[in-house]
VEXFILUM-566904 format. One record per residue (C-alpha): residue number from 1; residue in three letters; x, y, z. Coordinates in pm, whole numbers, plus 50000, padded with zeros to 5 digits. Example, Ala and Ser with C-alpha at 12.3 -4.5 7.8 and 13.67 -1.06 7.14 Angstrom:
// residues 2
pos:code:xx:yy:zz
1:ALA:51230:49550:50780 $
2:SER:51367:49894:50714 $
// end
This chain:
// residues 421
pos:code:xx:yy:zz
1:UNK:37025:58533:07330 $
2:UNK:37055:58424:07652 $
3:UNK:36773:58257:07834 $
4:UNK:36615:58494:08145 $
5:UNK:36577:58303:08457 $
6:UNK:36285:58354:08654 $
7:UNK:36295:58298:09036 $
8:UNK:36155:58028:09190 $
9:UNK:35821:58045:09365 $
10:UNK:36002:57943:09681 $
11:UNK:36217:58289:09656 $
12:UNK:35907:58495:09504 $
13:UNK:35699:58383:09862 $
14:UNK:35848:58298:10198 $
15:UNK:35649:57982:10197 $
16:UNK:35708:57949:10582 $
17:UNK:35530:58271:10635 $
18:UNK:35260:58215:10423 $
19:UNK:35183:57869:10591 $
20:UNK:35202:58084:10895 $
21:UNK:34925:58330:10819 $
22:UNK:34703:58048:10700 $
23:UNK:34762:57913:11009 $
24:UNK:34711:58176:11267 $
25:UNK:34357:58276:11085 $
26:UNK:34267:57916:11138 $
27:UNK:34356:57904:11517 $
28:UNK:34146:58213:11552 $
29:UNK:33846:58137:11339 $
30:UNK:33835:57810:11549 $
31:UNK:33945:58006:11889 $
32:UNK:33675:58250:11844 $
33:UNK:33379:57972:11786 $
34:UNK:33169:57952:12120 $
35:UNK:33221:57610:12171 $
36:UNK:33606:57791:12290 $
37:UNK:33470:58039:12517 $
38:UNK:33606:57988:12822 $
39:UNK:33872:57799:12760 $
40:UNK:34222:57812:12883 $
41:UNK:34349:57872:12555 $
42:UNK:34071:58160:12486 $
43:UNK:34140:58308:12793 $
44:UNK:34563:58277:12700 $
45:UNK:34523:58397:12338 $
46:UNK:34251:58654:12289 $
47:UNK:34258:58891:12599 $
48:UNK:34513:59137:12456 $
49:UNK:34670:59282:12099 $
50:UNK:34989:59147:12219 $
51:UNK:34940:58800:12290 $
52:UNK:34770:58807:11926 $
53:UNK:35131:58879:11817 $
54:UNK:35305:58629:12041 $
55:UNK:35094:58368:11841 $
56:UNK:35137:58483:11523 $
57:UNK:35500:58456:11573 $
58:UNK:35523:58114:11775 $
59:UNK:35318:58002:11494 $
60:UNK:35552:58131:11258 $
61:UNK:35847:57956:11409 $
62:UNK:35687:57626:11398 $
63:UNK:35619:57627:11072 $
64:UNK:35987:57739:10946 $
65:UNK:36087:57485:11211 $
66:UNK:35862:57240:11006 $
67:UNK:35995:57319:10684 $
68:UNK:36335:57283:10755 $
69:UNK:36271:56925:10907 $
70:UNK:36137:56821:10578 $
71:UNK:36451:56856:10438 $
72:UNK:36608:56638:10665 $
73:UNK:36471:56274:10529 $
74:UNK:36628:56407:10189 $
75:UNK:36951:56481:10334 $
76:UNK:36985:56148:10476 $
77:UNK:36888:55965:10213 $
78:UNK:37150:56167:09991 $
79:UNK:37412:56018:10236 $
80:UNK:37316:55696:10196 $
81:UNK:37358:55740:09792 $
82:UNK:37715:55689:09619 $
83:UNK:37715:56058:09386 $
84:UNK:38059:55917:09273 $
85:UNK:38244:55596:09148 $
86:UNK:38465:55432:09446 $
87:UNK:38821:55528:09384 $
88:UNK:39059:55242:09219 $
89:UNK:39426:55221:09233 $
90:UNK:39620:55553:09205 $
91:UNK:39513:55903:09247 $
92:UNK:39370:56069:08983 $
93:UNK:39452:56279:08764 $
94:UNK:39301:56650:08832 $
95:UNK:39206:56665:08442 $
96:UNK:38894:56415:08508 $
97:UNK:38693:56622:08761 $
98:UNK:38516:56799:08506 $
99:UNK:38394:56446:08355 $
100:UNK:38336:56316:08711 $
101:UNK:38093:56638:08785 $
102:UNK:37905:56579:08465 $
103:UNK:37894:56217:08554 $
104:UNK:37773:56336:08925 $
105:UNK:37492:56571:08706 $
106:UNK:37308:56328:08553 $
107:UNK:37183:56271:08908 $
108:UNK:36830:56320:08960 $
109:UNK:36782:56710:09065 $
110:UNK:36668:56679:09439 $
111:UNK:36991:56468:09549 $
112:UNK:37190:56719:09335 $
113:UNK:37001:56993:09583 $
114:UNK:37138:56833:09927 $
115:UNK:37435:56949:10110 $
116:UNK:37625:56672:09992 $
117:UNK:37521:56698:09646 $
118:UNK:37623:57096:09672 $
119:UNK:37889:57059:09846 $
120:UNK:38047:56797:09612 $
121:UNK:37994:56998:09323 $
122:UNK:38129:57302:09434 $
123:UNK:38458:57086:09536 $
124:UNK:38478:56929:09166 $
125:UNK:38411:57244:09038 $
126:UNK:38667:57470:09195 $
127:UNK:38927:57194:09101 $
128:UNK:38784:57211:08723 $
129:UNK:38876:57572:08744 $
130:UNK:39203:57594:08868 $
131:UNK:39353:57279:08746 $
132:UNK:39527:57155:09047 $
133:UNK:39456:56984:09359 $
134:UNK:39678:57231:09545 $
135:UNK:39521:57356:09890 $
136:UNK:39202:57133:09806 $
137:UNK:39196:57041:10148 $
138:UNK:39179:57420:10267 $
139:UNK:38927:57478:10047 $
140:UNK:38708:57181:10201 $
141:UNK:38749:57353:10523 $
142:UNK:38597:57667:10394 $
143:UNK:38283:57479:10239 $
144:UNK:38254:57305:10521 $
145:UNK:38251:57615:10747 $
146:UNK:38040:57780:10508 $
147:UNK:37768:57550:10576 $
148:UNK:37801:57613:10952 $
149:UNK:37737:57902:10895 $
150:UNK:37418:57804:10641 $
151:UNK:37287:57629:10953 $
152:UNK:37316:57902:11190 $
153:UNK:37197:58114:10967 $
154:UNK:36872:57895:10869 $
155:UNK:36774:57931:11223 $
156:UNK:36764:58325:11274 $
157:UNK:36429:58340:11271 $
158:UNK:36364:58121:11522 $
159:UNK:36659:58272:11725 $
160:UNK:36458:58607:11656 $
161:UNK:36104:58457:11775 $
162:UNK:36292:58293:12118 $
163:UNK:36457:58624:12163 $
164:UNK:36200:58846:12128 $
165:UNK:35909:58678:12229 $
166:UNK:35958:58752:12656 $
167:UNK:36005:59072:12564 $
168:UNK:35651:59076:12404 $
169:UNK:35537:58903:12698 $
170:UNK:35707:59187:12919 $
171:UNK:35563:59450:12704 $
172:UNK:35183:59268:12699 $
173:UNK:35258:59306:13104 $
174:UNK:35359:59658:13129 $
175:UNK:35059:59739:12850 $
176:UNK:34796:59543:13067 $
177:UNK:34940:59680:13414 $
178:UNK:34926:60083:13229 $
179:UNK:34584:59996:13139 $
180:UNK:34505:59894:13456 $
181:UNK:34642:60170:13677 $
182:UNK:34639:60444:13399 $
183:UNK:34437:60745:13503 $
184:UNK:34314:60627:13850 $
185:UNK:34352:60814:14226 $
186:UNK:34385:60600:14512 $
187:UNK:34079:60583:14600 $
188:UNK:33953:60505:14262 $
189:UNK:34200:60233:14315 $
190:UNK:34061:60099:14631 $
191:UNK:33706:60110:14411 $
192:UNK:33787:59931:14121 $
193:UNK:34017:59713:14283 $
194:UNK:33847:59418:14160 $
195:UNK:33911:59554:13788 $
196:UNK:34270:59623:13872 $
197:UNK:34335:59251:13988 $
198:UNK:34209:59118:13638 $
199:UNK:34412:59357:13434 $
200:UNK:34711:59279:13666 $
201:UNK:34639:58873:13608 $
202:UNK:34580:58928:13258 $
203:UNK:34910:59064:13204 $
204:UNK:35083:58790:13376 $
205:UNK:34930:58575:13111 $
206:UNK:35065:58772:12898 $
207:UNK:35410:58681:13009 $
208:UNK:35345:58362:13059 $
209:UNK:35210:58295:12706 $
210:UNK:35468:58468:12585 $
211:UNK:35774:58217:12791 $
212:UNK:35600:57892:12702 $
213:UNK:35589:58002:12336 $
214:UNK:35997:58104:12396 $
215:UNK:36083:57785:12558 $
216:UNK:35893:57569:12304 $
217:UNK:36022:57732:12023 $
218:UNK:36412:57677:12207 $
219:UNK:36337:57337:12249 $
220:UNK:36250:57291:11905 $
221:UNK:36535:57501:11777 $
222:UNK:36777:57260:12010 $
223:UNK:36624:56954:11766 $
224:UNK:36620:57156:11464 $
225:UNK:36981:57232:11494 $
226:UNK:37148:56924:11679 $
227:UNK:37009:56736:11385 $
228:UNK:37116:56986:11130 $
229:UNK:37478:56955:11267 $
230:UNK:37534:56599:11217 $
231:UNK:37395:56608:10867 $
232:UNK:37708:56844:10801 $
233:UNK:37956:56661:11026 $
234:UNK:37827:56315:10807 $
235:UNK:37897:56532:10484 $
236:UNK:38185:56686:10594 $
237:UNK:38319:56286:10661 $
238:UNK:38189:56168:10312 $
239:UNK:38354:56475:10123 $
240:UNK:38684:56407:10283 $
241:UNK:38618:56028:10215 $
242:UNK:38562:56077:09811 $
243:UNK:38703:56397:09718 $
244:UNK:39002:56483:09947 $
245:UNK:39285:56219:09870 $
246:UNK:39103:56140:09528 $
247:UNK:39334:56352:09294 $
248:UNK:39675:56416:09245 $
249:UNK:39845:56717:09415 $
250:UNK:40054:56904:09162 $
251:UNK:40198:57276:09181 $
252:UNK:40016:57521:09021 $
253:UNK:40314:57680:08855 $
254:UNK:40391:57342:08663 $
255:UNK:40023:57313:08570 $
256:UNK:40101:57484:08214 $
257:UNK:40363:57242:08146 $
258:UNK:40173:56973:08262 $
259:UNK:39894:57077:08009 $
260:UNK:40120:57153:07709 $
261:UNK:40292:56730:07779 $
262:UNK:39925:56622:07822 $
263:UNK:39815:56817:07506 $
264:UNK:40198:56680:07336 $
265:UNK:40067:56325:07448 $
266:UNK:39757:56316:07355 $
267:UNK:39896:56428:06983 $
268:UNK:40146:56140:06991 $
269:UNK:39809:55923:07128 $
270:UNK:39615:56016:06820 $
271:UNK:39897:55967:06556 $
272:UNK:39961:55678:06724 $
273:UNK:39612:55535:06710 $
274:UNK:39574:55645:06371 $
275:UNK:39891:55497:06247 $
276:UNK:39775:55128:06431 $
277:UNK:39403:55265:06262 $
278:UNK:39568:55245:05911 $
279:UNK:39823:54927:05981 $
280:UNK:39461:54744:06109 $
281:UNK:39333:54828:05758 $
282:UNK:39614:54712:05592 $
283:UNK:39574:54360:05777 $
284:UNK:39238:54377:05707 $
285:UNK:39288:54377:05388 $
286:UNK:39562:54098:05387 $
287:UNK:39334:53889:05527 $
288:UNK:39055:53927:05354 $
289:UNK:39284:53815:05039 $
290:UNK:39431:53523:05248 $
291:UNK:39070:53420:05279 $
292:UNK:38980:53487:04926 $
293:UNK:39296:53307:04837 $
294:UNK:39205:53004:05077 $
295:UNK:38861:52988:04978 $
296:UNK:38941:52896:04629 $
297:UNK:39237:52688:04700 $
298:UNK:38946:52512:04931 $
299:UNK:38676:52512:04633 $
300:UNK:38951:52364:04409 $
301:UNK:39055:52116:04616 $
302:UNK:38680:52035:04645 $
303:UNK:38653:52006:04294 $
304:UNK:38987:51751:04305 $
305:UNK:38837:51552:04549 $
306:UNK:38458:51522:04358 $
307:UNK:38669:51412:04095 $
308:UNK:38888:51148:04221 $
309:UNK:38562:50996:04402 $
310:UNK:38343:51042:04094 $
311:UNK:38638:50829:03934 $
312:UNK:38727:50572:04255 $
313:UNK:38347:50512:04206 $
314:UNK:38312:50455:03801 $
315:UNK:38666:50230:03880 $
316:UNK:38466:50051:04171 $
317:UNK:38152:50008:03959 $
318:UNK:38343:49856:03668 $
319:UNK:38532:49608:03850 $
320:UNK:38222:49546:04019 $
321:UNK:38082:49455:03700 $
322:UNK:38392:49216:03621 $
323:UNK:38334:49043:03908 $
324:UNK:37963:49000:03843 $
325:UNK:38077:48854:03520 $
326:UNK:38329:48655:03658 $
327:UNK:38119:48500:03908 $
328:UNK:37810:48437:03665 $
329:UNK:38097:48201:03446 $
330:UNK:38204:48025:03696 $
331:UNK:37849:47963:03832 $
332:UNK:37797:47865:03479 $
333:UNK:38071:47622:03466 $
334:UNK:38032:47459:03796 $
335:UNK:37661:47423:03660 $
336:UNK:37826:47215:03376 $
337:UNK:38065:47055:03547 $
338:UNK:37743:46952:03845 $
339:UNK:37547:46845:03491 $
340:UNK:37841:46630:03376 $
341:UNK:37916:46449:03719 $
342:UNK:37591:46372:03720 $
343:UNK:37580:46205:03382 $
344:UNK:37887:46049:03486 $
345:UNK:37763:45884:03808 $
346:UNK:37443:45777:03593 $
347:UNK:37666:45578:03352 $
348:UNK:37814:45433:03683 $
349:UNK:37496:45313:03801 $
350:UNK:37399:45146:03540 $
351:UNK:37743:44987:03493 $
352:UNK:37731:44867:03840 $
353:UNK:37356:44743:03781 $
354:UNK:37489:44566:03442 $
355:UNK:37816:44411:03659 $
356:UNK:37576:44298:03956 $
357:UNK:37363:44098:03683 $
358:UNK:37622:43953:03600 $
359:UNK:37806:43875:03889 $
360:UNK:37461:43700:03953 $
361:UNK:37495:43510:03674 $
362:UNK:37813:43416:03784 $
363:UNK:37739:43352:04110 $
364:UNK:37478:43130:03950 $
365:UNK:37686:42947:03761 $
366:UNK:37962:42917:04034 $
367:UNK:37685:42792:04286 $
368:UNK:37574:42523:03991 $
369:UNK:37942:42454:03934 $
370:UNK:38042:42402:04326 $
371:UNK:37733:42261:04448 $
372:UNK:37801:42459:04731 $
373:UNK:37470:42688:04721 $
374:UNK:37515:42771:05135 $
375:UNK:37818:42948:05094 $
376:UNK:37708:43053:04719 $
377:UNK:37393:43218:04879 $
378:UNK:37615:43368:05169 $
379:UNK:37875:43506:04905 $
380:UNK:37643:43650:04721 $
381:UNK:37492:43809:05031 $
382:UNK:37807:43968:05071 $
383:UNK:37834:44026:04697 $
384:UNK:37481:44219:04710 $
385:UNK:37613:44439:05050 $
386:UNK:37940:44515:04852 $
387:UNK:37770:44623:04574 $
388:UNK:37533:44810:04781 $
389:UNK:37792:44974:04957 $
390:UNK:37996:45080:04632 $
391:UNK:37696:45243:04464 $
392:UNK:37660:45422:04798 $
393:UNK:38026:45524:04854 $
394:UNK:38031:45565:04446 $
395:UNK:38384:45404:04414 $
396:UNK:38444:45302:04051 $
397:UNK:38799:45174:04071 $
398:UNK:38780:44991:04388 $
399:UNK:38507:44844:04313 $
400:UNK:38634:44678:03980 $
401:UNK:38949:44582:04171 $
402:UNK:38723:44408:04407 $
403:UNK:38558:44198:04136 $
404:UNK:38860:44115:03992 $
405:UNK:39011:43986:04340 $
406:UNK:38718:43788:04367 $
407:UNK:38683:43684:04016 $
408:UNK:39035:43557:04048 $
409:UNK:38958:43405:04398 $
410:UNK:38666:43206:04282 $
411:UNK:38874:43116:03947 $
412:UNK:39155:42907:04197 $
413:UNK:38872:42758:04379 $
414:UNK:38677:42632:04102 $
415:UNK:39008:42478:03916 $
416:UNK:39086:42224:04142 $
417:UNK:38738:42071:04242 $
418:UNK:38728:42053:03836 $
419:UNK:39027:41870:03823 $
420:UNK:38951:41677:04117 $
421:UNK:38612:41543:03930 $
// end
């Protein structure tokens, strides 16, 4: 069941009007107060039935006047607002204006109200209907002269208050001037002709009343309107600027053809995206068994390698261990061999000690033999640093071979001072 819509409030009550009334019993409640008496405006305003009505409807005017200058901060506002995506390389195709005016409805409701927000959906709209940009721009001109005509139209009241307002004014006159002459002679005249010259100038306030309320309410219409205009000349520049070259211009007898390919295509899309759909799977699934695949080549290669280093590293300990060993025996042997020398160089020493006691003796017996005990004493000085410096230098061999020279030296001496005695 279809939802009933209810009118606004705006269409149940003119709200101009009632803003009106409010506002012409307020001017007279506070016109009426004594404080007013006498006042120009009193005097204007409350002499006659007519000038009542004058008010009422200058009043009236100014506030429809008012209301429709509200609107204009909205309006240009609205123009300053992009409703629709800038335009990017080629025209478009006339298929996405009904996705571009669902896009352009998720706008927020008052800038969907403006001119420009109207008028831009009524473009998108006719082109969602027929299909084709064909006479689009014909069609612009008619929205746009439909809103001329909007604006001329929003202003007939206050067309109808300028217009007939003198002509309350001229009817207050005639009404004051009947009531003024109506029923007297001449001479009734000539009596009351005091009365007769304050009808007469109330009347003329009458009309004049009624022109100033004419020519204010002109002026303001002149605003009103001048303003109104170039609210729809800026739309009718920004409709042109986003809508009128947007699309692409096809015929309208080639639009079913163009809609049967475009339905044909967008078949051959689908099968083609779910053919690539299915082929993505298939891959998908390929590789996911190439990575199973890899993953355990990986894990047993991982395995390989903790095995060869588990082994490099038992192989490394062991021959660490050899060479441990290794180097403990032959610690162990220079040890022995370091023990041995020095048993050896002991048995030296006291083989040298044993030879220098007796090369002493000798030298004893050689220095008793020669007689010679200076150069006895002085060999065996040199005797003593020889021997001093083989047990320092540790020279076995030498040593001996040194003794013996000697031995042999001291032999040849000592034989011919023997034969000689």
């Amino acid at each position: 069941m279809a939802a009933i819509k209810l009118p606004s409030a705006s269409r149940i009550v003119d709200v101009p009007l009632a803003l009106a009334a409010v506002s012409t019993a307020g001017y007279y409640w506070v016109i009426t107060q004594e404080s007013m008496q006498g006042t120009l405006l009193h005097s204007y305003t409350t002499q006659h039935a007519v000038e009542y009505v004058i008010v009422a409807f200058f009043i009236w005017g100014v506030c429809d006047t008012i209301c429709r200058a509200l609107t204009f901060p909205r309006e240009n506002f609205a123009l300053r607002t992009e409703l629709l995506p800038p335009r990017k390389g080629p025209a478009t195709p006339v298929s996405q204006a009904g996705a571009l005016l669902k896009q352009m409805q998720s706008k927020p409701r008052w800038l969907l109200n403006s001119r420009l927000g109207l008028r831009m959906a009524q473009a998108l709209a006719h082109l969602q209907e027929k299909g084709s940009a064909d006479g689009f721009a014909d069609y612009l001109r008619d929205l746009a002269d439909q809103d001329e005509e909007r604006t001329h139209a929003n202003f007939g009241l206050v067309r109808f208050i300028c217009w007939v307002t003198p002509v309350l004014g001229f009817l207050g006159t005639v009404l004051h001037f009947g009531t003024a002459l109506g029923g007297l002679s001449a001479e009734q005249i000539g009596e009351k002709l005091a009365h007769v010259v304050g009808e007469m100038g109330t009347a003329f306030n009458t009309t004049t009343v009624a022109l100033t309320a004419a020519t204010a309410m002109m002026f303001f219409l002149f605003l009103c309107e001048r303003t109104e205009k170039e609210v729809i000349h800026t739309v009718d520049r920004r409709v042109e600027r986003d809508l009128l070259n947007r699309f692409e211009i096809a015929d309208a007898n080639i639009t079913p053809f163009l809609s049967a390919l475009q339905t044909a295509n967008q078949a051959t899309l689908q099968a083609v995206d779910s053919t690539i759909a299915r082929q993505m799977d298939a891959w998908s699934g390929a590789l996911d068994a190439f990575d199973r695949q890899t993953a355990a080549q990986q894990e047993r290669q991982a395995k390989l390698w903790e095995d060869l280093v588990s082994s490099l590293q038992k192989r490394i300990e062991s021959q660490d261990a050899e060479r441990e060993s290794r180097l403990v025996r032959l610690l162990d042997a220079v040890a022995s061999q370091q023990s041995e020398h020095r048993l050896h160089m002991q048995d030296t020493t006291e083989q040298i000690r044993s030879l220098q006691a007796g090369m002493m003796q000798v030298a004893n017996s050689l220095s008793g033999l020669t007689g010679g005990g200076a150069e006895m004493i002085a060999l065996q000085a040199s005797l003593a640093d020889n021997l001093r410096v083989l047990r320092e230098s540790q020279h076995l061999d030498q040593a001996l071979h040194t003794l013996t020279g000697a031995i042999h030296m001291l032999t040849a001496r000592a034989t011919p001072t023997s034969r000689a005695a």
